[in-house]
Structures are given as structure tokens and as C-alpha cells.
C-alpha positions in Angstrom: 0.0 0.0 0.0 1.7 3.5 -1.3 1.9 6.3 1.6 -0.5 9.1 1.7 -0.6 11.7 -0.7 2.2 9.2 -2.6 1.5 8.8 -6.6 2.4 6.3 -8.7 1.6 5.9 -12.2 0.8 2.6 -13.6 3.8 2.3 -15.3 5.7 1.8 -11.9 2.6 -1.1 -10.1 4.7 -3.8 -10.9 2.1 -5.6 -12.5 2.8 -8.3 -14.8 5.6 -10.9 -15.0 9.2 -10.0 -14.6 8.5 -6.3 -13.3 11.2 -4.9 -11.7 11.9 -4.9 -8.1 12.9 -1.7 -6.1 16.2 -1.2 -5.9 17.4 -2.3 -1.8 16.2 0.6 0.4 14.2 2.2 -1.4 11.5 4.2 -0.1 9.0 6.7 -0.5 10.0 10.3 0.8 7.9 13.5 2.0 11.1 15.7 1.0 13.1 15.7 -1.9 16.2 17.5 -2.2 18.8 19.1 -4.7 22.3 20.8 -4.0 23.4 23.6 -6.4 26.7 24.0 -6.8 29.7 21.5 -5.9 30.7 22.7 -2.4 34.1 23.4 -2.1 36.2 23.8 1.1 37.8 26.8 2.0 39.6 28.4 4.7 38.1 32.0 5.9 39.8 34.4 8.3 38.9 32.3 11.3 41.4 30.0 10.4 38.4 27.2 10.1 37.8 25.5 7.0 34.4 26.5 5.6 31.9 24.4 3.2 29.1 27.0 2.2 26.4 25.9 -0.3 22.4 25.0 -0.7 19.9 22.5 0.1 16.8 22.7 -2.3 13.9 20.8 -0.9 10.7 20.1 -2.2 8.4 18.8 -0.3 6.0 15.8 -2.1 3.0 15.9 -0.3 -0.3 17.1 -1.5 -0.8 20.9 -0.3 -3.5 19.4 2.8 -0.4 17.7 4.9 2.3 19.7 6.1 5.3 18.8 7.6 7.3 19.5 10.7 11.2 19.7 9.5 13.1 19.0 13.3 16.7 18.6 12.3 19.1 18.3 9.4 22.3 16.1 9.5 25.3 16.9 7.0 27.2 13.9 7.3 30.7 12.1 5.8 29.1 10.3 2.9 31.8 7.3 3.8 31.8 7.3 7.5 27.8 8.7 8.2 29.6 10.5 10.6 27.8 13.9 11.1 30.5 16.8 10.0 27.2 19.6 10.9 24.0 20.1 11.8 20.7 22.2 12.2 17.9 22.2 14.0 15.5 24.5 17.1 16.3 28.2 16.0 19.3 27.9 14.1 17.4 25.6 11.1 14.8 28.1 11.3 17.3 30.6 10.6 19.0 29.1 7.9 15.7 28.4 5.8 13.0 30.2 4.0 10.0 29.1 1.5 11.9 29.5 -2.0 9.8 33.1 -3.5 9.7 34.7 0.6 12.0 38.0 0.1 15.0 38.0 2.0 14.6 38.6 6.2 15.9 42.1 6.8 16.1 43.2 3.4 15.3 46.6 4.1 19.1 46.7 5.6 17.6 48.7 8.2 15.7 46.4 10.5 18.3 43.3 11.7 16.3 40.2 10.4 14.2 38.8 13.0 14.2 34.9 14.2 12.9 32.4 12.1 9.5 30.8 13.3 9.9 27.2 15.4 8.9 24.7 14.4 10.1 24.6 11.1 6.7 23.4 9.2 6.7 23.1 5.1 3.4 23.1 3.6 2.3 20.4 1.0 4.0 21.3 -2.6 5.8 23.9 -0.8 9.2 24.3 -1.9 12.3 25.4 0.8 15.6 26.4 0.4 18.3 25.5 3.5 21.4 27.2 3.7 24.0 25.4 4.5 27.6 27.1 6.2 29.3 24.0 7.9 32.6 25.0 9.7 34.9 21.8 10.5 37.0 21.5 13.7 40.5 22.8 13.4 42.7 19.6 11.7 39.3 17.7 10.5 39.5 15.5 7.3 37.2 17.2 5.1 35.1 14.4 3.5 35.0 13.2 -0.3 31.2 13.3 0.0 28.3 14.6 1.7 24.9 12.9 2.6 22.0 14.8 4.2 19.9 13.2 6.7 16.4 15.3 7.3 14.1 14.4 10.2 10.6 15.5 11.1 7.1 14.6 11.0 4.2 14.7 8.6 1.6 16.6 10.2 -2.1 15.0 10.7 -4.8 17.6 12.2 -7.2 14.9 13.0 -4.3 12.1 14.6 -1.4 11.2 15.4 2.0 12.4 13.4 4.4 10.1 11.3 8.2 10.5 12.1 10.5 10.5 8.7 13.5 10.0 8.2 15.7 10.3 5.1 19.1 10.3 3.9 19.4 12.6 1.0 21.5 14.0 -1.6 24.9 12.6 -1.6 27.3 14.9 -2.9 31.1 15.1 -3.6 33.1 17.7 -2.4 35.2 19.8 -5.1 38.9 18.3 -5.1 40.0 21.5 -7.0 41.3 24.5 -4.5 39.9 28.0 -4.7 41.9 30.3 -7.0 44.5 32.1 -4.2 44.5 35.7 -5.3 45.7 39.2 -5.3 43.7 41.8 -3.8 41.5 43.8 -6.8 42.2 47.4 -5.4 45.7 49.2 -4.5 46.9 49.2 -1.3 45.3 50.6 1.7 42.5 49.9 4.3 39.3 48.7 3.0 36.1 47.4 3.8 34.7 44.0 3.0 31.1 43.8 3.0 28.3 41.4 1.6 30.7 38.4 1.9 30.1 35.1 3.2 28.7 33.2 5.9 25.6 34.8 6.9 22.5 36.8 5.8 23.8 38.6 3.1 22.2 39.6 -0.2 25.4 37.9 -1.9 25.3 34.4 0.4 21.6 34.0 0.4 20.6 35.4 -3.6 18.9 32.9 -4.8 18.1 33.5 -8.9 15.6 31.9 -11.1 16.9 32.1 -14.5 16.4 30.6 -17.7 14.5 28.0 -15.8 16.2 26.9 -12.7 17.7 28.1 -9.5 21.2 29.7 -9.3 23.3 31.5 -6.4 25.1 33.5 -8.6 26.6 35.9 -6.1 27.5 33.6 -3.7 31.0 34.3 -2.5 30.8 38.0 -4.0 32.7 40.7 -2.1 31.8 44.4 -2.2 35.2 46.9 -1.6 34.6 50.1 -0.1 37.6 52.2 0.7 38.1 53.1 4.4 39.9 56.6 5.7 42.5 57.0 8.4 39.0 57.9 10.7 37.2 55.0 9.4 35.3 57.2 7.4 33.9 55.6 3.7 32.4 59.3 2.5 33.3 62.8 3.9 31.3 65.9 2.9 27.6 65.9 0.8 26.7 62.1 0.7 24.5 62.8 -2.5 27.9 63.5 -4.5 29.8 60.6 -6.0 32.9 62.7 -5.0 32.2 62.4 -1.5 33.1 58.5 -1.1 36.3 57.1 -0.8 36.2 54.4 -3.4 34.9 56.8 -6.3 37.3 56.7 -9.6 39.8 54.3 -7.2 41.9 52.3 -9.6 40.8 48.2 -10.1 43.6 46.0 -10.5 43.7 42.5 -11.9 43.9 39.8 -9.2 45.4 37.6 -11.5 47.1 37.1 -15.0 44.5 36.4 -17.7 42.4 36.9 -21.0 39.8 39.6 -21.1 36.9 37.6 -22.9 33.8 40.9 -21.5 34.0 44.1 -21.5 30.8 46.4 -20.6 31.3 50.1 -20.4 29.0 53.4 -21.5 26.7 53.2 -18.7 26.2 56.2 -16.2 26.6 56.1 -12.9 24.1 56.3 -10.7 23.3 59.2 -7.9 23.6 58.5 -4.7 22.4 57.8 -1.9 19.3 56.5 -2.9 18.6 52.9 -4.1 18.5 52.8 -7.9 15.8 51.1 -9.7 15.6 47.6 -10.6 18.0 47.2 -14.4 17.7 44.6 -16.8 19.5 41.8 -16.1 21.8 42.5 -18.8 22.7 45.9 -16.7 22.8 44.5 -13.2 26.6 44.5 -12.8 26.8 47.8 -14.1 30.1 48.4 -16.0 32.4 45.7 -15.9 35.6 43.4 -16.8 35.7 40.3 -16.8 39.1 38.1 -17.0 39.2 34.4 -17.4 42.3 33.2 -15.6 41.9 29.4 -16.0 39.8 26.9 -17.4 36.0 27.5 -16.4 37.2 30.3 -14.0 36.7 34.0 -14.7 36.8 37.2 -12.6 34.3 40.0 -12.8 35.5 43.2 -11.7 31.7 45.3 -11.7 30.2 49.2 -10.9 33.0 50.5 -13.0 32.9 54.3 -13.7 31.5 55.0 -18.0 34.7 55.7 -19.7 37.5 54.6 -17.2 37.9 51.0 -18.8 41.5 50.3 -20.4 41.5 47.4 -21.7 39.5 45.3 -24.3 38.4 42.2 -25.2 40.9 39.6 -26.2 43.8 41.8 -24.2 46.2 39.9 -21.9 46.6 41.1 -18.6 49.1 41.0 -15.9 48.5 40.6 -12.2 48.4 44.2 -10.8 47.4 45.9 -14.0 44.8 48.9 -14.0 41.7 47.3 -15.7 39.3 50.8 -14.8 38.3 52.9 -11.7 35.8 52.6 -9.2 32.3 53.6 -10.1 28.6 53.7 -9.3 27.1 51.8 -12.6 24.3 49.0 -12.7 22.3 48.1 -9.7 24.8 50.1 -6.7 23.5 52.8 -4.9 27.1 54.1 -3.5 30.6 54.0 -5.3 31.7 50.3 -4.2 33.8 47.6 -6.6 31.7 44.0 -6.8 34.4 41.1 -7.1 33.9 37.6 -7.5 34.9 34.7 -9.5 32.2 33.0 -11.6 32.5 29.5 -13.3 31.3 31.6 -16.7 32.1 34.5 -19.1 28.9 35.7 -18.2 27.4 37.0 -14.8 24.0 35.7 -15.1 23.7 32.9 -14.9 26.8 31.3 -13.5 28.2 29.6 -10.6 29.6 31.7 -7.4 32.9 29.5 -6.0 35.1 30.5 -3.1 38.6 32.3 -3.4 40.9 33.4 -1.1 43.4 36.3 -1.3 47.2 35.3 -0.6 47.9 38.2 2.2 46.2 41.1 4.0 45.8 42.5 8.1 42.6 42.3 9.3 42.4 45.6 11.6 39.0 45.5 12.8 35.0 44.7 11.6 31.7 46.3 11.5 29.4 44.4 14.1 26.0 46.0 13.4 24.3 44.9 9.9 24.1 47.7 8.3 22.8 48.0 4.7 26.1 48.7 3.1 25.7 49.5 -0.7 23.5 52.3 0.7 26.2 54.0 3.2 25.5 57.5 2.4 22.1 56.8 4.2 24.0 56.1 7.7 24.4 59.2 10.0 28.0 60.1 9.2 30.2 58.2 6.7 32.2 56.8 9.5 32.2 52.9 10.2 31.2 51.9 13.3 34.7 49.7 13.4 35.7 47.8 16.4 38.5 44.9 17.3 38.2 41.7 15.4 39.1 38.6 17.1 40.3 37.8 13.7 42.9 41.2 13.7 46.6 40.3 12.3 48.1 38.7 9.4 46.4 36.5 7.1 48.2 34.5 4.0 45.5 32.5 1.6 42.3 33.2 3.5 38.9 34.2 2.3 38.3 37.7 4.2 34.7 36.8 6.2 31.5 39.4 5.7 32.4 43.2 7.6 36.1 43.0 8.3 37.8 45.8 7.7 41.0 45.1 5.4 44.9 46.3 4.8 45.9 45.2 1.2 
């Protein structure tokens, strides 16, 4: 007899001789799942090793039975030996109905606490973002399994524990690139990176028909003063901010295969409208510096680019200045490494730069591509426990940088 709210079409009844059998352990499932990228390990300013990625789930039953989500198990696909898990407050955190916008996208309010229990609705689809920090010295598995736990919910009786083991996935054998920094040398603030509610880590993009995170490992560069100031005078003029017309170097050696320039900045402070996709990153550069790799360098000021397409470059080089083009509502460089020429859609890996000093971090969330909103144009900057030296690390989401 086939759970409820299960379907099966006839073609799968077994009926007749020689059907096929199920393969051993098979089962029917409330949740399906889907992971979308390959999650690859990386090694952030906290000197732990970082796996950062998605869990799509889907749940199967019919739109009257919800289901109570209590705990997801990220374990060694080898071993089953759990390597992270979520559940209570911090799954509700770390998951939202796929369509809900973004909690505390208004950059103003902090985002508040996810309801507890975690319950899907039938049909409903959820995304769960996953940010798995190993112990120091832990063997990072080949392969992931996820194991979800719960209950389908029955208004008029009693509730049916699940449990499923989901979605094994391999871990990415190849490194992140190790990079130089994309601005000149000085102090400067790294904002919307990963691990947590960011509009970078937690973007999640339907296009040309299925779900991308495009954005995730992005970094946006504001330039810091000696005060910790980011603009200094009349925040509604591009002149007033630091990182306006600031040279963009190239991180790495490589081909220019994009070039976008010839769009104007945008006037600051307030949040620019919505652009086509195709104008999103604003101007822009982008280098491919090895196979299925490529560096976008985006907000770029109209007329500062110098290079073209099919142009070599050298690590270091000036590839255009700092600008307010595309969707940016104050002068800020976006930087990230894609796994296409194009931005959208693509693939967001992780990179880390090869050295910089962390010298402090912004603890309040603050909506930063809209700075010339805050009181002053000073940072709020305060002692990491992360402050000194780093060599091949991936700078975490509000420290503040020396290049």
C-alpha cells in the first residue's frame, strides 16, 4: 500500500511478470532535495575550514499535509559520521519558503528569528542554507549525505516520524583560486561576503529556468579613511566617497573575454531602480584566468575602462576605476569569481586572497551598498578577534582590510 498523498503511475505497479523490483532501500520520501553548486572547502579568516552551499527541498505531499522539518544532518558520505548540523532556531534561521523575500532586506531592521517549528506546507518548496565550519585539523570528507528528520503533520491524529538520507554529494577536489587583492593598497572594507545573511550568500536566482546563487562568494570593496570614514562631505555626490574613480587592479594574469562600459553612474544615496538583467553588474571586466574560472570586476565608472576584449593582462594591472554603474546605490567595486564569461547565470565558488591585516569589523548589519544613508560616513569599526596577518584566506562578511 503507497503512503499518503504518494502517486504512482501505472507504469511503476509492478504488475505483470518479470516487473522490476525496487532497488534495496528504497523508499517513499515527503522531502526531496537538490544541492546547487559543488561545495568546495575553503579556509576564511577564522582559520576554520568553511563548506558553504544550498539544500533545495521540495516537499512531495499534496498541499493538505504539512510537515514538521526537526533537524538536518550533513554527514561524511563514507563514514555517516555527522560533520554539521541544524535544528531549534538555528534551522529556522537558515531556511525560507523558495519566492519569501529576504529577512531584513530593508538593511535597516536586523532580520528577525525564524518561526519554530520549522513546518513546510504540501507542494511547498524550501531552500536550507548550509555554512558547515569543520574543527581545526578535521579531514574534510570526499562526500556529503544529508539526513532530514521530522514529522508529517495530521490535524485529526497522530503524526508520522521520517526520516531520510538525502542528496549525496562530492566535495570539489580542486582549491579556490588564491589571489591578489582587486584594489591598491590601503585599508578597506569588506562587505556582503560570506557566511551569513547577506544579499550575496543568500541570492537565490531563477533564470532561464532553474535556481542559481550566482553571487554567492561576491565581495563588495569600499575604501576606508585613516577615521574610518567611507564618504566625507555631501553624501549625494559621487565625490564624496572614498572608493569613487579608485583604480581596479587585476587579481590575476589572464584573458579579457567581457568588457561592458558606457553606462552612467548612478546618484547617490538612494537605491536605484531595478536594471535589466543585462545591466545589473553595471560596468564591468571580466578576466578568465583558467579553465572554467573567470573574474568580474563590476560598478566600474562609464569611460575609465582600459583594456579590451581579447587583451592579456598582468596581475596588478589597471583594468578601470571605481564607479557607481548598474544596480549600486554608493561607489563600491563588486568582485567575485564565476565559473562563466557571463554573470548571469553562473556559478559563485570561493577564493581566497594570498595576504592582507585584518584591523577591525563592523558588528551591526548595516545595509552597506547604501552607506550614504548612515548618519556620518564613519564605520562603526571595532576589534576583530580575527585582527593580524592573514596568507590565503577568504576575508569573512564586515572586516575591515589592509591590502
Amino acid at each position: 500500500m503507497l503512503a499518503a498523498g504518494m502517486l504512482m503511475t501505472s507504469a511503476g505497479q509492478g504488475h505483470g511478470t518479470g516487473a522490476a523490483t525496487p532497488a534495496p532501500g528504497a523508499e517513499f520520501t515527503p522531502l526531496t532535495a537538490a544541492v546547487l553548486t559543488k561545495p568546495t572547502p575553503f579556509v576564511a579568516t577564522d582559520g576554520q575550514t568553511h563548506i558553504s552551499y544550498e539544500l533545495l527541498t521540495t516537499s512531495s505531499l499534496p498541499s493538505s499535509a504539512p510537515l514538521r522539518l526537526d533537524r538536518v544532518d550533513v554527514r561524511d558520505a563514507r563514514t555517516h559520521q555527522v560533520v554539521g548540523s541544524l535544528s531549534g532556531q538555528a534551522l529556522a534561521d537558515a531556511a525560507n519558503p523558495v519566492g519569501d523575500p529576504l529577512p531584513g532586506a530593508d538593511g535597516y531592521t536586523p532580520a528577525p528569528p525564524g518561526p519554530t517549528p520549522t513546518v513546510i506546507q504540501g507542494s511547498q518548496q524550501w531552500i536550507i542554507w548550509l555554512d558547515l565550519i569543520l574543527d581545526r585539523g578535521q579531514r574534510v570528507p570526499k562526500a556529503l549525505e544529508h539526513q532530514l528528520s521530522g514529522a508529517v503533520l495530521n490535524p485529526s491524529g497522530p503524526s508520522a516520524a521520517f526520516e531520510e538520507t538525502v542528496q549525496a554529494t562530492r566535495i570539489a577536489r580542486t582549491p579556490p583560486l588564491n589571489l591578489s587583492p582587486p584594489v591598491r593598497p590601503g585599508t578597506w572594507y569588506s562587505s556582503e561576503s560570506c557566511c551569513g545573511n547577506t544579499h550575496h550568500r543568500r541570492g537565490l536566482a531563477p533564470i532561464n529556468g532553474r535556481f542559481y546563487v550566482p553571487q554567492r562568494f561576491a565581495i563588495d570593496w569600499y575604501r576606508v579613511g585613516e577615521q574610518g570614514q567611507t564618504w566625507e562631505g555631501d553624501p549625494a555626490r559621487l565625490t564624496s566617497y572614498l572608493s569613487y574613480r579608485q583604480p581596479v587592479v587585476a587579481s590575476a594574469g589572464g584573458r579579457v573575454v567581457e568588457v561592458r562600459d558606457g553606462l552612467p553612474d548612478q546618484t547617490p544615496p538612494v537605491t536605484p531602480p531595478t536594471p535589466p538583467i543585462e545591466d545589473t553588474v553595471g560596468n564591468h571586466v571580466t578576466v578568465e584566468v583558467a579553465p572554467g574560472r573567470y573574474l568580474l570586476y563590476a560598478h566600474l565608472t562609464p569611460g575609465s575602462l582600459r583594456v579590451r576584449e581579447g587583451d592579456r593582462v598582468e596581475p596588478g594591472q589597471v583594468l578601470g576605476l571605481i564607479g557607481n554603474s548598474g544596480n549600486s546605490a554608493t561607489p563600491h567595486l563588486h568582485f567575485q569569481v564565476m565559473t562563466t564569461a557571463e554573470s548571469f547565470p553562473t556559478d559563485s565558488p570561493p577564493f581566497t586572497f594570498r595576504h592582507f591585516n585584518v584591523v577591525g569589523h563592523v558588528e551591526p548589519r548595516i545595509w552597506d551598498d547604501n552607506l550614504g544613508l548612515q548618519p556620518t560616513g564613519v564605520l562603526p569599526i571595532t576589534p576583530s578577534p580575527h585582527d593580524g596577518r592573514h596568507r590565503a584566506r577568504y576575508p569573512l562578511d564586515r572586516e575591515v582590510l589592509e591590502f
